[in-house]
KOLVO-919992 format. One line per field, with one value per residue (C-alpha): residue number from 1; residue in three letters; x negated, y negated, z negated. Coordinates in steps of 0.02 Angstrom, whole numbers, plus 50000, padded with zeros to 5 digits. Last residue first. Layout:
num = [NUM;...]
residu = [Ala;...]
east = [X;...]
north = [Y;...]
up = [Z;...]
END
This chain:
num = [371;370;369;368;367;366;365;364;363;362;361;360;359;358;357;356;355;354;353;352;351;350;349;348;347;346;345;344;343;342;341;340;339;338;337;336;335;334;333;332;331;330;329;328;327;326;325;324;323;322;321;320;319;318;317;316;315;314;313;312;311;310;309;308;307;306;305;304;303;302;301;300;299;298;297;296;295;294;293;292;291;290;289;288;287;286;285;284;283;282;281;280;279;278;277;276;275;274;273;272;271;270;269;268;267;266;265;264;263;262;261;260;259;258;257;256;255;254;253;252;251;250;249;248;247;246;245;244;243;242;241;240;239;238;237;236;235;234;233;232;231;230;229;228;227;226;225;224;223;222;221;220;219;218;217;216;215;214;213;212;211;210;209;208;207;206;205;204;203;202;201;200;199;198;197;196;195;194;193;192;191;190;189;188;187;186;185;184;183;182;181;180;179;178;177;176;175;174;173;172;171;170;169;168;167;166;165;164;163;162;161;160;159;158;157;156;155;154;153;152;151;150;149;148;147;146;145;144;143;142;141;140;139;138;137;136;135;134;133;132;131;130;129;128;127;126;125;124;123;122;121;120;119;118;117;116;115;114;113;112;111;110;109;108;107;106;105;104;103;102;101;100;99;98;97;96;95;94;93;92;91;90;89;88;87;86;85;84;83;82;81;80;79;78;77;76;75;74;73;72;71;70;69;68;67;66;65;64;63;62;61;60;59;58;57;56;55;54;53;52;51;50;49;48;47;46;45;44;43;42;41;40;39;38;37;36;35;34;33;32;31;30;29;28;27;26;25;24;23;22;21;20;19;18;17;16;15;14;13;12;11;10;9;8;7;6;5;4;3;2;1]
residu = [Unk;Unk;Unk;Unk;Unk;Unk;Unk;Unk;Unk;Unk;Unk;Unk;Unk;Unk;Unk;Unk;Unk;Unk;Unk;Unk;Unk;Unk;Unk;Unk;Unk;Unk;Unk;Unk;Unk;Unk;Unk;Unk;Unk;Unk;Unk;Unk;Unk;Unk;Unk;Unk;Unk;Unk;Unk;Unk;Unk;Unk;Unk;Unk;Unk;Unk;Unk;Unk;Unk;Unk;Unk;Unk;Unk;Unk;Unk;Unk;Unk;Unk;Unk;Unk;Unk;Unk;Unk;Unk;Unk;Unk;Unk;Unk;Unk;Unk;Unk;Unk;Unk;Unk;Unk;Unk;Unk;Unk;Unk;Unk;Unk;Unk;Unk;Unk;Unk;Unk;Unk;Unk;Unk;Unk;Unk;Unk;Unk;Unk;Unk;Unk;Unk;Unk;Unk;Unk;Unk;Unk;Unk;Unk;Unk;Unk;Unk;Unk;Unk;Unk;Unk;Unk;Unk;Unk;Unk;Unk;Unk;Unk;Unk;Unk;Unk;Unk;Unk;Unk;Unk;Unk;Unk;Unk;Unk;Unk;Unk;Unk;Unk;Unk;Unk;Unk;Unk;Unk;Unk;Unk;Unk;Unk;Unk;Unk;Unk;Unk;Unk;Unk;Unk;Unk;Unk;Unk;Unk;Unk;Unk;Unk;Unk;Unk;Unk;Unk;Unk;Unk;Unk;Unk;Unk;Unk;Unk;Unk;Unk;Unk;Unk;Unk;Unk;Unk;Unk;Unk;Unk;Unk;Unk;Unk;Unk;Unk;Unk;Unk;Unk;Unk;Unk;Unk;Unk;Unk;Unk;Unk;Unk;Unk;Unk;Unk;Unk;Unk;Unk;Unk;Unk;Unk;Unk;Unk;Unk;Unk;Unk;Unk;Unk;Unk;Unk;Unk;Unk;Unk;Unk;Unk;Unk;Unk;Unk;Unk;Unk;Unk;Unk;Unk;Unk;Unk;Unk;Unk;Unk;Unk;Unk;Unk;Unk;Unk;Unk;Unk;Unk;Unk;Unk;Unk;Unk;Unk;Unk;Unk;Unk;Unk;Unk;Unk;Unk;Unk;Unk;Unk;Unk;Unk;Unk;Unk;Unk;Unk;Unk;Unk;Unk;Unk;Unk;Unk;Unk;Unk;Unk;Unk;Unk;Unk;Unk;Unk;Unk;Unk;Unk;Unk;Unk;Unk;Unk;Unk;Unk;Unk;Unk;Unk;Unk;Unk;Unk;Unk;Unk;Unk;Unk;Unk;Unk;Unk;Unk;Unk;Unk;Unk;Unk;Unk;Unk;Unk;Unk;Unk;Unk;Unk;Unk;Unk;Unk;Unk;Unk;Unk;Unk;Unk;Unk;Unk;Unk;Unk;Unk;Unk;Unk;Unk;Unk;Unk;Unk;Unk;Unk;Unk;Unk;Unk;Unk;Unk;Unk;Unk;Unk;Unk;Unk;Unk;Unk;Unk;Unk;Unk;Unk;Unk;Unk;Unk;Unk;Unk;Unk;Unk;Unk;Unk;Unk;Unk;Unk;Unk;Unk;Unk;Unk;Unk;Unk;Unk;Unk;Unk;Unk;Unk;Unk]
east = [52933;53043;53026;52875;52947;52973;52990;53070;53077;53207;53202;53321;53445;53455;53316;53111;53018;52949;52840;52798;52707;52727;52577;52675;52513;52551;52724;52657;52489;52633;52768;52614;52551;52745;52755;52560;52612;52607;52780;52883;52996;52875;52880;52678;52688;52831;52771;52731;52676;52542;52432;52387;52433;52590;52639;52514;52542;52721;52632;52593;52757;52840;52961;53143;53291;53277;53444;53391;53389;53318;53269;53260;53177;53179;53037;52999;53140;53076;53214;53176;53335;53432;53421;53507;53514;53605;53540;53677;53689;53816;53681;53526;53407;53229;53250;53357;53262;53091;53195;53274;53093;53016;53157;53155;52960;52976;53094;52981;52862;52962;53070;52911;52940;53036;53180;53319;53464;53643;53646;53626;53731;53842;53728;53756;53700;53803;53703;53750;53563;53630;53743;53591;53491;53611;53647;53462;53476;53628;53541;53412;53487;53611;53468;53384;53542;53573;53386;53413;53301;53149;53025;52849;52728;52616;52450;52400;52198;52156;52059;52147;52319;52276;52200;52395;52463;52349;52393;52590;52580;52492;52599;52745;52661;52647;52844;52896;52799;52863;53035;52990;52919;53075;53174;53074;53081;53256;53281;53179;53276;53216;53032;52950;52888;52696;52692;52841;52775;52629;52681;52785;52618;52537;52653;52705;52512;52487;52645;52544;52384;52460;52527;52380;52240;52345;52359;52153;52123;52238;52173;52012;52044;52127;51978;51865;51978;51999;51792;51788;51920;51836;51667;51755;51814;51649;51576;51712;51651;51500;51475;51574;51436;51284;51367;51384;51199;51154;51245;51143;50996;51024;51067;50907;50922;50996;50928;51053;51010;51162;51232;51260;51384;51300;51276;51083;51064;51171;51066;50915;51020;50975;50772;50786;50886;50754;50608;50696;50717;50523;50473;50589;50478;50310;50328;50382;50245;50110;50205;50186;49992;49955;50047;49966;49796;49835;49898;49725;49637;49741;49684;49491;49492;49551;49416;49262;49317;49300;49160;49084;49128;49266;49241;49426;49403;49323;49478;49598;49528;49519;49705;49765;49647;49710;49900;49883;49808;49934;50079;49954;49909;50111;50158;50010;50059;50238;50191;50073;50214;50331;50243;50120;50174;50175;49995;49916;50060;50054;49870;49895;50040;49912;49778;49898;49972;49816;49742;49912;49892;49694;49778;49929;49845;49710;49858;49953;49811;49741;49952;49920;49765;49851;50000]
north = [47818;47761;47836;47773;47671;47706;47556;47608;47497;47543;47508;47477;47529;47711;47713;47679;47706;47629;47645;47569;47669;47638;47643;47463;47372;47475;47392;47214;47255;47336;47169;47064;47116;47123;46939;46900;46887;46698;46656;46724;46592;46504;46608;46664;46828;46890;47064;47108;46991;47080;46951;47071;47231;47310;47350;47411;47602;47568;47473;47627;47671;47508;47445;47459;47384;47256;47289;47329;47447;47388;47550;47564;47742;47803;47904;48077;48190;48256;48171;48001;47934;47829;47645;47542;47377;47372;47209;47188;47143;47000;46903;46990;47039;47026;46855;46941;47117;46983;46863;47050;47143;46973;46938;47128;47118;46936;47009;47150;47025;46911;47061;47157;47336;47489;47561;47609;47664;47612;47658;47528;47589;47450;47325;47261;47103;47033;46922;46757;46685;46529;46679;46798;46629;46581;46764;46795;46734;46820;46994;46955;46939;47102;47201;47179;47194;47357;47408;47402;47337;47393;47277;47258;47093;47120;47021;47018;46978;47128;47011;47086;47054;46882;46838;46896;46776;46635;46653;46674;46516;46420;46485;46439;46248;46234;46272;46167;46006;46057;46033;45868;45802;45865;45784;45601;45619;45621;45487;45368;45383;45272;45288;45137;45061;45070;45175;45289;45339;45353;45478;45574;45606;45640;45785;45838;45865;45949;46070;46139;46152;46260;46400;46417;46399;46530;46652;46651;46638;46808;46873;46869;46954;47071;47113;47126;47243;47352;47357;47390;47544;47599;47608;47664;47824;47860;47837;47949;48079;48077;48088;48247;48293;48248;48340;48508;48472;48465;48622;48724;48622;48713;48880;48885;48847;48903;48827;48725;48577;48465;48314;48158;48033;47874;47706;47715;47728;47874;47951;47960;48110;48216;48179;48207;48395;48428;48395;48515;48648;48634;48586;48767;48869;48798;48846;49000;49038;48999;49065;49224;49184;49159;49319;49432;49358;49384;49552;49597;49484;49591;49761;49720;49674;49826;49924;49823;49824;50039;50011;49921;50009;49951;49901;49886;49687;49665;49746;49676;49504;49545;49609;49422;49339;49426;49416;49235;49187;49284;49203;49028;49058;49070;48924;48802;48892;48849;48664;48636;48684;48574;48441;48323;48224;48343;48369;48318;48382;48540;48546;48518;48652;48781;48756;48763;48950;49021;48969;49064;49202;49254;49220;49320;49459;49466;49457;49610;49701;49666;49698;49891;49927;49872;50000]
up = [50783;50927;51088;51209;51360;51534;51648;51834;51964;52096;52302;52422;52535;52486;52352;52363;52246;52110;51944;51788;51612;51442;51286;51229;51328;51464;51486;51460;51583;51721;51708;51712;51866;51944;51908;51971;52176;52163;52206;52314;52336;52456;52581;52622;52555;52660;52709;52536;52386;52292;52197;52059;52101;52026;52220;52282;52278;52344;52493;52628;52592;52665;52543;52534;52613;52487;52404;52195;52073;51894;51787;51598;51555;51370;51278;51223;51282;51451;51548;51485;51400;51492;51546;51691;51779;51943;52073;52202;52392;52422;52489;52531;52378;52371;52271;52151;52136;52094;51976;51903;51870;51816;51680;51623;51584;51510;51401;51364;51303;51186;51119;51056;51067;50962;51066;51024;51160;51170;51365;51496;51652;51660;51692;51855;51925;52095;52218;52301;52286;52173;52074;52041;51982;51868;51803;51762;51605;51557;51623;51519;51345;51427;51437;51277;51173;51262;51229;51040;50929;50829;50819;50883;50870;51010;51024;51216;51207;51300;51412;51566;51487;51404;51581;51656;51518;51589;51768;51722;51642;51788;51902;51806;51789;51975;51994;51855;51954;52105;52030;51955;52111;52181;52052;52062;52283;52251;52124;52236;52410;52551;52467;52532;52380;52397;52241;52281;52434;52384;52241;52361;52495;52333;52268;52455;52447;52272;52331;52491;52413;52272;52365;52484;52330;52249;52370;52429;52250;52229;52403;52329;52139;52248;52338;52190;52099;52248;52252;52049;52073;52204;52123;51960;52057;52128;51951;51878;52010;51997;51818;51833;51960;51831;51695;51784;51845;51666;51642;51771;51723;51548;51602;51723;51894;52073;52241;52317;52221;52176;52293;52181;52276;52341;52274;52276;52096;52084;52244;52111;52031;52186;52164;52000;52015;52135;52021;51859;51992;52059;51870;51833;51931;51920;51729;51766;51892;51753;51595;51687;51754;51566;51485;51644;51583;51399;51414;51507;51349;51233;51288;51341;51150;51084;51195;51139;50955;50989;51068;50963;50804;50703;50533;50467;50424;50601;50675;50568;50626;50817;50812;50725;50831;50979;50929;50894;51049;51165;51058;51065;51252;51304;51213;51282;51487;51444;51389;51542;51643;51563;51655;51512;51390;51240;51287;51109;51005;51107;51089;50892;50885;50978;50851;50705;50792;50807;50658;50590;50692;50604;50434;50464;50542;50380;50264;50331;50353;50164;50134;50227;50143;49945;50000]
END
């Protein structure tokens, strides 16, 4: 038993310097390719069994040729060890290089293309990573460039709609200067309308940079959505009646609802100026809300008579600065109604949509039950 712990000890020793000198040099090299690594790790294991062999040996008095024999042994296993770690090592830096060289195409704006050539566990998943990455960069990429352009149409939209009222503005404001204005009171109420009209865009500009600034402060309450409706159906009515259009409301359930009332009547005033305006005469907007058919919210829907919308626009419509065909008539405002109506929804955890309907289209609003 006392032979076999003097072995025991003598191995461990002789390993052990192995093992120190080996964690030095891979201190020293640590960086170095991995290759240089796997060759360090696979001379301190071959390293530490010769030193540990070579001390037992010398401890156990050995003859020469005997000492001569176990070393020819471990240096053979420490030349195949070597060479081993050698072509592994090559091995994976060739896998690890091509999966740099592919990830460099993330910098260049282009999708990442893995290696071909297979790889360890680890690169595998790496390369996993690197194509989900991908993906959701693609998809921000698109999302950044359709941001971009409809930040451009908006100023595009904007400068248009507000050039043209600033110079009936000063054209009317000379005209009442120099005293030649035939009819004073008239060109006073239009300036006045214009006036309304410029400071409406301006509103609905800042409350859609509230949106995008996640600055929109929401005070909810729990009321009921028939309450809701008919508030904004009654303010709507003027307008419905100066277009010649009937509002229906009939199909508003008693349904609870837990929002802010400030916001989500702005939501239901934008969807019924916008079905109002879209609306022939003698067409009709219908308002209605049910619960959602998979039980966890409530859908409020405004139907209206536009004749529909292209299809190639339904996707666009919540844009900001979306208009449709007749962008450039003035009673379509800045395009940033429908904008605001999707950032207030969201904002409650909702969602918007539209389709088209026989003659028309319908907005729907789903909203998050009650807690």
């Amino acid at each position: 038993m006392r032979d076999t712990l003097l072995i025991a000890l003598y191995a461990f020793l002789g390993a052990a310097a192995a093992g120190v000198l080996g964690a030095v040099a891979l201190l020293a090299l640590r960086r170095r390719s991995l290759t240089v690594s796997l060759t360090v790790v696979a001379s301190v294991a071959v390293t530490a069994m010769l030193a540990g062999t070579l001390t037992v040996a010398w401890a156990m008095f050995l003859n020469s040729h005997d000492l001569g024999v176990v070393t020819t042994v471990v240096a053979m296993a420490a030349v195949v060890s070597l060479a081993t770690a050698l072509l592994l090592g090559r091995w994976v830096v060739a896998r690890s290089h091509a999966l740099t060289l592919a990830a460099r195409t993330f910098g260049e704006g282009g999708d990442f293309a893995a290696p071909l050539e297979p790889a360890t566990a680890e690169l595998a998943a790496l390369t996993r990573e690197l194509q989900s990455t991908s993906v959701k960069l693609a998809a921000s990429r698109d999302r950044e460039r359709a941001l971009e352009a409809s930040r451009r149409e908006l100023v595009s939209w904007i400068s248009h709609d507000l050039r043209t009222p600033l110079a009936g503005l000063r054209a009317m404001s000379e005209a009442l200067e120099d005293g030649v204005a035939a009819d004073p009171q008239r060109y006073l109420r239009q300036i006045r309308t214009e006036v309304e009209r410029m400071n409406g865009m301006v509103g609905d500009l800042f409350e859609l940079s509230r949106i995008h600034a996640g600055a929109l402060a929401l005070s909810p309450q729990r009321i009921s959505l028939y309450d809701l409706v008919g508030d904004a159906l009654a303010g709507a009515d003027p307008l419905a009646r100066e277009h010649g259009v009937r509002l229906e409301g009939d199909g508003v359930a008693q349904l609870p609802v837990e929002v802010d009332a400030k916001e989500m009547s702005r939501v239901l005033g934008n969807l019924l100026v916008n079905a109002i305006r879209r609306t022939p005469a003698d067409g009709t907007v219908a308002v209605a809300a049910r619960p959602a058919t998979d039980g966890t919210g409530v859908v409020l829907s405004v139907t209206d008579g536009c004749g529909g919308i292209p299809e190639d626009d339904l996707s666009r419509v919540f844009d900001t600065g979306w208009r449709g065909t007749d962008a450039r008539t003035p009673p379509s405002g800045a395009g940033l109604g429908l904008a605001i109506v999707r950032g207030i929804v969201e904002a409650h955890q909702g969602r918007t949509t539209v389709r088209n309907v026989p003659g028309g289209c319908r907005f729907e609003v789903t909203l998050p039950a009650p807690g």
